[in-house]
N, C-alpha and C positions, 0 to 999 in steps of 0.2 A: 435065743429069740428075744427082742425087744421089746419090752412095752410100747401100744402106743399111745400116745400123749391124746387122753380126750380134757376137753374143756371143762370148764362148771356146768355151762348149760350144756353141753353132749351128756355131762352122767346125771343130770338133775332136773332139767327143765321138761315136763310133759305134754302133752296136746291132747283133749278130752279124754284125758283117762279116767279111770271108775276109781273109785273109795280104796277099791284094794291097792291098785295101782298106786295111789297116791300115800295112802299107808305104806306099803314098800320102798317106798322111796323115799320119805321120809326115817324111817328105820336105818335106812343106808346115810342118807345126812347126817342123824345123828352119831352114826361110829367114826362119818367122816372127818368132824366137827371134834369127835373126843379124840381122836386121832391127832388131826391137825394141832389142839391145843397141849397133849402130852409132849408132842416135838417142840413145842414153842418153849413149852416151861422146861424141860428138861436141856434143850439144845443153849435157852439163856442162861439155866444157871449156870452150865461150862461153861461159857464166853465169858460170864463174870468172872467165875473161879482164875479165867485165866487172864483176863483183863487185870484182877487184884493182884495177880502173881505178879506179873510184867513191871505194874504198877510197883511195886517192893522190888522188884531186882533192878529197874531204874532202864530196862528195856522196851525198846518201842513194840507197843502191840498191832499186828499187821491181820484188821478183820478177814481180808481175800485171803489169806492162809489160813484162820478157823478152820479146823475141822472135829465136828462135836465127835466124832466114833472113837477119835484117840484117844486114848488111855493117857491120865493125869501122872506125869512121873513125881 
């Protein structure tokens, strides 16, 4: 089964909710937020790693073929 694709405002945006309400959802922003910037720094530093490689073997690097999960040979 599929995820499905909610928005920003689908998981975030509230409509008179209470203190708690909003404390919860904010608790959940912020894991989203460390989330989101742990893929960011860990997914650039591969691309560098393999930008510099490329760079040195004198081969064109092709970003739409990036893929951060593969293993560095």
């Amino acid at each position: 089964m599929s995820k499905k694709y909610q928005s920003f405002a689908d998981q975030f945006y509230l409509e008179d909710a209470s203190f708690f309400q909003r404390l919860k959802r904010d608790i959940k922003l912020l894991f989203f937020l460390a989330k989101t910037t742990w893929m960011w720094a860990t997914g650039g530093k591969k691309m560098r790693e393999e930008f510099d490689h490329s760079r040195q073997t004198g081969e064109p690097f092709y970003v739409d073929r990036f893929d951060p999960a593969k293993k560095q040979e």
